[in-house]
C-alpha positions in Angstrom: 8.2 -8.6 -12.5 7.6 -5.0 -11.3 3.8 -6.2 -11.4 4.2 -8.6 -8.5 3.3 -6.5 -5.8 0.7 -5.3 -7.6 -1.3 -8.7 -7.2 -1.9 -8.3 -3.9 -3.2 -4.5 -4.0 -5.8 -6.0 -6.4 -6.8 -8.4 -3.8 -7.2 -5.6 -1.3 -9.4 -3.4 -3.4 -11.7 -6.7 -4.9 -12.4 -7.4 -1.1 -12.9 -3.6 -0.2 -16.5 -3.7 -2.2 -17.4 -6.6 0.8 -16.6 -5.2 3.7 -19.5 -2.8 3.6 -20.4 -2.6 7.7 -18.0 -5.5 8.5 -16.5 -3.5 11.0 -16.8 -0.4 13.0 -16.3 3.5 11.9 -12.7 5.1 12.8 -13.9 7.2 15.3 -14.2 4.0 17.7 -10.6 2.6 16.4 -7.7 2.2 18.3 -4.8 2.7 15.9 -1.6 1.1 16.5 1.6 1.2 15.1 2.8 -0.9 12.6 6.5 -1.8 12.4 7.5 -5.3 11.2 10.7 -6.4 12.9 13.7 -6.4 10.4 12.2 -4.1 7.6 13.1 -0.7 8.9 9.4 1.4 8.7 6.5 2.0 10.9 3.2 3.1 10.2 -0.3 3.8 12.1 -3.2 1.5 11.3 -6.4 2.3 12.8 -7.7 -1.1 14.8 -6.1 -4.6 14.4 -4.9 -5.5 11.2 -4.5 -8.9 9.8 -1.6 -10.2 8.1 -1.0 -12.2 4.7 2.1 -13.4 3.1 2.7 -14.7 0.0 6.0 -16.1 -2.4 6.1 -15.0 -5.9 8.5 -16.1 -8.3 10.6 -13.3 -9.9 13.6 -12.9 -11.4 16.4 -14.7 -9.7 14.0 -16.3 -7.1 11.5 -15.9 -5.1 10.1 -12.7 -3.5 8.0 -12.6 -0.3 5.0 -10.3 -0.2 3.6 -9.5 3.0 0.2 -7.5 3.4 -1.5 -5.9 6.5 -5.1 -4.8 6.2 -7.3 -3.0 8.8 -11.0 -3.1 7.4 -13.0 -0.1 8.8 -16.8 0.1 7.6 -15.9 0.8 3.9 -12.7 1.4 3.2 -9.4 -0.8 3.9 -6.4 0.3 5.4 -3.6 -1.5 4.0 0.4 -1.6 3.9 2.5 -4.0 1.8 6.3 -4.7 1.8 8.5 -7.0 0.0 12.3 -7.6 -0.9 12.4 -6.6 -4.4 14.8 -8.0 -6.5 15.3 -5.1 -9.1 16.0 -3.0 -6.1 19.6 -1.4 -6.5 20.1 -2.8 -9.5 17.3 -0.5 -11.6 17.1 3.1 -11.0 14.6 4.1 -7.8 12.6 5.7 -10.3 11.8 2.8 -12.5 11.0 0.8 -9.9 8.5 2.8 -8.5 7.2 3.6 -11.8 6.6 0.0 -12.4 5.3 -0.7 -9.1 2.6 2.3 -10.1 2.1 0.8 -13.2 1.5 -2.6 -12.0 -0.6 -1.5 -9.2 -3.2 0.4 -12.1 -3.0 -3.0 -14.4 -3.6 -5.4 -11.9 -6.9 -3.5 -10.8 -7.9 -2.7 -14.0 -7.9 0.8 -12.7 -6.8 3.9 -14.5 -4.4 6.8 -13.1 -6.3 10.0 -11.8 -2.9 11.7 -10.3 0.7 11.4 -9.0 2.9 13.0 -7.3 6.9 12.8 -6.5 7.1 12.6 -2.6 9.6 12.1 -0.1 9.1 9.6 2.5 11.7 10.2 5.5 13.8 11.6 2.8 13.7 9.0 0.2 12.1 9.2 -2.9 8.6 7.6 -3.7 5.2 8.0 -5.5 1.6 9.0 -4.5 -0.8 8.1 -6.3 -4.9 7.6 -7.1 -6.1 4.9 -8.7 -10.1 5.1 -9.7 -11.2 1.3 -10.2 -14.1 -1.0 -11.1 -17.0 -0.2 -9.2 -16.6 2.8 -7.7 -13.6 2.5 -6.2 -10.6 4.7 -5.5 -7.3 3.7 -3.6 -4.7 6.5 -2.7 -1.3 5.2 -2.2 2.1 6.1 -1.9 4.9 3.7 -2.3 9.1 4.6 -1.3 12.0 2.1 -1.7 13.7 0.9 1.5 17.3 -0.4 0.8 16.1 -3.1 -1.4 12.5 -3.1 0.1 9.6 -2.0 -1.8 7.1 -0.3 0.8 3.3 0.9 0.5 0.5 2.2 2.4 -2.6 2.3 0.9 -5.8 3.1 1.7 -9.1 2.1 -0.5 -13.0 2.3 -0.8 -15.8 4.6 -2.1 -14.4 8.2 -3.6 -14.8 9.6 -0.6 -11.6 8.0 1.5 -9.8 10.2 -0.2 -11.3 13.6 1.7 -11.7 11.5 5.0 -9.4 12.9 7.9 -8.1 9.2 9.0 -6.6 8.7 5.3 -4.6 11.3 5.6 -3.6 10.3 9.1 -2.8 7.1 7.8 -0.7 8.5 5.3 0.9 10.6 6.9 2.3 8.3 9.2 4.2 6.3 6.7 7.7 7.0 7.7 11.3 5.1 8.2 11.9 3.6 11.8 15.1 2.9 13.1 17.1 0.3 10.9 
């Protein structure tokens, strides 16, 4: 179950490798932010994003997954949130672990680092994932109440030195609830 979220993230990196010159460089971007009504975060995306959904079955139900992805030459710009189920019922920290795991397994990736981070003062994960193909994501994930809540951004190795990753990042935060 702690996978789910995870499918999704592969999705995102699978469709990074094709949007090579899709769209224009960052420097030309408008960013925006990002704050779905009801969840309780915000973050900056850099140009217009698109939006997916998707149920999954868990346990106890069903779980909706919602993506947004900003494609910018390269790389993708992505955040992800969902209810989670295991939420306040597991321990913060095995949820997120899981979430990291899931996220490595469903790429086929391997770890490269983590850190412990706080986002708005809650606990949460970065991390770097090196995948198929050349690709690396960077993400950092933070439980939200019972929310599970992700930026990620992911392309060649070298989003992870690129100014507008970090200013993606960086921008993950709480809103008002």
């Amino acid at each position: 179950m702690l996978q789910r979220c995870a499918v999704l993230i592969a999705f995102a990196l699978s469709a990074t490798g094709s949007a090579i010159a899709q769209t224009p460089a960052l420097a030309q971007a408008t960013w925006r932010a990002f704050a779905p009504e009801g969840v309780g975060y915000s973050i900056e995306m850099p140009g217009e994003w698109t939006l997916q959904s998707e149920e999954v079955r868990a346990r106890g139900g069903t779980m909706k997954i919602t993506v947004a992805t900003v494609r910018a030459g390269r790389n993708a710009y992505i955040t992800i949130h969902s209810r989670h189920p295991e939420a306040g019922v597991l321990p913060a920290a095995q949820v997120l672990d899981g979430a990291r795991d899931g996220a490595v397994a469903n790429v086929k990736g391997k770890l490269r680092k983590e850190d412990a981070i706080l986002v708005s003062d809650l606990p949460g994960r970065e991390f770097i994932i090196d995948a198929p193909n050349g690709l690396v994501a960077i993400s950092r994930i933070f439980l939200l109440d019972n929310k599970l809540v992700q930026a990620m951004a992911a392309g060649p190795v070298m989003v992870l030195a690129e100014p507008d990753t970090r200013r993606f990042l960086d921008s993950l935060k709480v809103a008002d609830r």
